[in-house]
N, C-alpha and C positions, 0 to 999 in steps of 0.2 A: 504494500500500500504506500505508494510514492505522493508527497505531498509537494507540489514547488512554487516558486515564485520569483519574481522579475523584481529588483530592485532597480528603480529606473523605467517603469514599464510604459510611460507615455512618450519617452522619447525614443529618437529615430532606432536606436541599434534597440531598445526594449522593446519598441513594437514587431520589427524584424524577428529579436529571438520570439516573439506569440507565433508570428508564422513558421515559422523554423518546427516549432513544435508541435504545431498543428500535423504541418505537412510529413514529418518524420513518426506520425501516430503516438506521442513520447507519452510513456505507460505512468501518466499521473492521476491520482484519484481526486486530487484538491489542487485548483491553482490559487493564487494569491498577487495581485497588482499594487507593488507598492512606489511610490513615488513622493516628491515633497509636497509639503503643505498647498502650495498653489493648484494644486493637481486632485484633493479631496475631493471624494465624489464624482469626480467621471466617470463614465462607464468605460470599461473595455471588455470588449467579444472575444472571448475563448469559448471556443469546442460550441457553438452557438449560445453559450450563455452568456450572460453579463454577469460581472463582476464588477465591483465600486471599488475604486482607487484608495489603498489605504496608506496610514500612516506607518513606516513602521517601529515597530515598539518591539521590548523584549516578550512580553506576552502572546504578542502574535506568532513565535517562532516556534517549532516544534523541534524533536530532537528525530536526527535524521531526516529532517526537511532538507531538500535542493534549495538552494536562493542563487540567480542568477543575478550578475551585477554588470548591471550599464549604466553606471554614474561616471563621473571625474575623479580622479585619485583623491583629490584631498575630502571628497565626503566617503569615498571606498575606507579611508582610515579611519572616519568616523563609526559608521556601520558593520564595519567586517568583525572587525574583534568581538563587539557584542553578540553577533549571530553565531560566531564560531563556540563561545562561551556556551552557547546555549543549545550544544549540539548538531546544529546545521552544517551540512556542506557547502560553501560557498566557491562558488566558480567565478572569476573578476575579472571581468574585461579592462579595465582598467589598468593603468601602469603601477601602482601602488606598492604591488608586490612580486612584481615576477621577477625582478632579480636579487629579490630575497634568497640565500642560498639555501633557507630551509624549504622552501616554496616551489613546487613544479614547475614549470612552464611548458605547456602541453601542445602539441600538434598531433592529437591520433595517430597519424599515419607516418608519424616521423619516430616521434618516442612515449608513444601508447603503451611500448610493452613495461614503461615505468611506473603505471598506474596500478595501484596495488589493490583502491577500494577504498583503504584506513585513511587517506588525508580527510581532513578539516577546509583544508582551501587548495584548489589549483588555479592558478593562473593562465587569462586567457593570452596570449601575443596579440601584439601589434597588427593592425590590417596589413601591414605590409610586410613585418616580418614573415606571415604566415602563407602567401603566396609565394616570397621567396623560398622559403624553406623547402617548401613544396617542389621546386624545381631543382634545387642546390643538392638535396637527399641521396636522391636517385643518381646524380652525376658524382657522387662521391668514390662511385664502385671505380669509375674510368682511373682513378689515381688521385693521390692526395693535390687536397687545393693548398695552394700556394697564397693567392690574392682573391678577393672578389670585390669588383665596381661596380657600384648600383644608381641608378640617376632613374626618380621616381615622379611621375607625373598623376598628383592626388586629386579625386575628386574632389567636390566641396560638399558631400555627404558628409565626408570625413569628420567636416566641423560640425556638424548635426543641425539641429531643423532653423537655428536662426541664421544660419550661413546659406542654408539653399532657397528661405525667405529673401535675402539681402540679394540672392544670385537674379531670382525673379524679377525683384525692383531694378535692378540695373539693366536686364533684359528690353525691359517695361520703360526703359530712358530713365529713372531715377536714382543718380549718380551718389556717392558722396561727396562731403565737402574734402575727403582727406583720402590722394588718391593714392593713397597705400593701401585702402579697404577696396579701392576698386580690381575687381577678379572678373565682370565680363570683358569677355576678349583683349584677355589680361591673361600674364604669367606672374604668380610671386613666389620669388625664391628661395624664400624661406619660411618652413610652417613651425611659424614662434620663433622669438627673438633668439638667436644666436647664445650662445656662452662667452664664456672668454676665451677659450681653443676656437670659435668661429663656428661651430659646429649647432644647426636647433634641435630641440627634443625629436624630432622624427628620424632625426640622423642617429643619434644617438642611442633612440631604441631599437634601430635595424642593426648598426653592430656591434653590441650587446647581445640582443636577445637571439640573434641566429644563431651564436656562436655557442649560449648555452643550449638551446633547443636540440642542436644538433651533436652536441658532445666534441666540439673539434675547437679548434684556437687557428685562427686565420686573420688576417686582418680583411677590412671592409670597410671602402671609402666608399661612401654615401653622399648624395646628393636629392635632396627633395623638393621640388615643388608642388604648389597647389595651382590646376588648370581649370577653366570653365567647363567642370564635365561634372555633370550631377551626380551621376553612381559609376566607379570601373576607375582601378587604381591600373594604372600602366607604368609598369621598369622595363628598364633597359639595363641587361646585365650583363657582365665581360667576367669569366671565370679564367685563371691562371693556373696550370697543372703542375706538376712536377716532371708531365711526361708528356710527350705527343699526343693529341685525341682524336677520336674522329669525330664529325659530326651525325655520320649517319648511327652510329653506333649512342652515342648521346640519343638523337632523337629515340632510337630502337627501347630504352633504360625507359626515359619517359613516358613513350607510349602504354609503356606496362605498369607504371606507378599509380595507385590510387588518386581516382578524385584527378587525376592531371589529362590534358589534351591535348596531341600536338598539332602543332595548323603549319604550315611550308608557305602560305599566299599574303599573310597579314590579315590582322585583327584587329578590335580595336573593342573600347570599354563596351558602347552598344549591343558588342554581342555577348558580352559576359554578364551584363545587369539583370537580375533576377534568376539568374541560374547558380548553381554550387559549384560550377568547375573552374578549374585553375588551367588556361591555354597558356603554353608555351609555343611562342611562335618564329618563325626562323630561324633554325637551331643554325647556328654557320663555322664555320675556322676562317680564323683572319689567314688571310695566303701568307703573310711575311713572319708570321707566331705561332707555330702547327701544335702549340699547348695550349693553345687560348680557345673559351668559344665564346661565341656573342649570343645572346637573344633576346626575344622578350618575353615579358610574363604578364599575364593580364586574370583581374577575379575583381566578381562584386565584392567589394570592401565591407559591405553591410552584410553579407552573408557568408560567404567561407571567412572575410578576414572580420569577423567577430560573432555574427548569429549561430550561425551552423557548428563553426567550430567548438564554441561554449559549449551546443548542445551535446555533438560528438563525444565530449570528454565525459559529460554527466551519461552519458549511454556505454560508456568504458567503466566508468564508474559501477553505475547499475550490475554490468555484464558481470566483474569481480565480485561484489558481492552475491551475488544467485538472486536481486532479489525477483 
């Protein structure tokens, strides 16, 4: 008897994981919509029923409840510890804890076999760590990586529903006055202000968190934008081997990797938006570097790079325990 709930559930990635859930039949007997104050009392539609937006409080938690988390890290630290205290599973999208080193950081299909059941919390990755990962895995059989360069072209899903409101208004000719905010038929280079190495949080958490995901140490120079594209994160990746590769031989690894697809013609976010799959698309060898491969990698960012995957990890979860 699975009981679960969405922290976060009226915004963009909480209303994603409702469908995610729906659509993957996910064997719960009780759902639970909780979100902030502003949000009390709306309705949301699961499984055809309604349910009212609650607050959440230690009372409402049960012990071995699912809670899924699609808030912002700094209310994730609020929230998390009290649910964990009180028994719950908590799955968190959020960056708050995944490089926690007591803390999972999960891509089923990458390091699924680390899931044991017994955690308290797993962490979800990064939309974009997670489609990387997803193609980086597979290519690891070809020989140890050396480098990898990623230059990421992010939707403005990304930034969740008040950023693809502001996308619409500028669509609509209503511009800002501060044209740093402006992203129609705009490129900006950097998602969140830089550090002092020059580097923003998006950089930062791709290499990082590949690096644990995947259990290897490589470096990974990142480069991130945010483009006019509502749903469908697009990289551009250059992998460095220690040994000559081929391409066809790459593509051959991917084609058989879960959840991945390979395309030869070009892609693009469009055909990846509302679907779960992870295209990898022109796999190549640079002619002058025969250890190098280029490609790209394209996934809706609201569902493999955060709905789906959450859910994936609590149905790993589920599977270890019998229940």
């Amino acid at each position: 008897m699975i009981t679960c709930g969405i922290v976060g559930a009226t915004g963009l990635v909480g209303e994603t994981m409702i469908k995610v859930l729906q659509d993957r039949s996910f064997p719960s007997v009780s759902f639970h919509p909780f979100a902030s104050d502003r949000s009390e009392g709306k309705i949301v539609l699961y499984r055809n029923i309604e349910y009212p937006v609650e607050i959440l409080r230690p009372e409402a938690i049960n012990k071995g409840m699912i809670l899924f988390g699609a808030t912002s890290a700094n209310i994730a630290k609020n929230w998390v510890p009290m649910c964990i205290e009180a028994g719950a599973l908590v799955i968190d999208n959020s960056s708050a804890y995944r490089m926690d080193p007591d803390v999972l950081l999960a891509v089923p299909e990458i390091n699924g076999h680390l899931i044991t059941g017994k955690e308290s919390i797993i962490a979800n990755p990064n939309c974009s760590t997670i489609q990387l990962v997803a193609a980086l895995n597979p290519l690891a059989q070809l020989g140890r990586i050396e480098w990898v360069s990623i230059s990421t072209y992010q939707a403005v899903s990304g930034a969740g529903t008040p950023a693809l409101e502001e996308l619409k208004k500028q669509q609509d000719g209503t511009l800002p006055a501060n044209t740093a905010d402006i992203i129609h038929e705009n490129i900006i280079t950097s998602i969140g202000r830089p550090d002092e190495g020059g580097y923003c949080g998006e950089e930062i958490k791709l290499m990082s968190e590949t690096c644990k995901i995947m259990g290897m140490d490589f470096p990974i120079f990142a480069a991130t934008a945010r483009v006019p594209v509502r749903t469908g994160h697009t990289e551009a990746v250059v992998v460095k081997f220690d040994k000559p590769v081929q391409s066809d031989e790459a593509a051959g690894l991917l084609a058989e990797a879960p959840g991945v697809t390979v395309s030869e013609s070009g892609s693009s976010p469009l055909i990846v938006e509302g679907t779960d799959i992870v295209i990898v698309d022109r796999i190549r060898n640079n002619p002058g570097a025969p250890s190098v491969l280029q490609f790209w990698v394209l996934a809706d960012n609201l569902r493999k790079g955060a709905a789906l995957n959450a859910v994936q990890i609590a149905e790993a979860v589920i599977a270890k325990r019998n229940i």
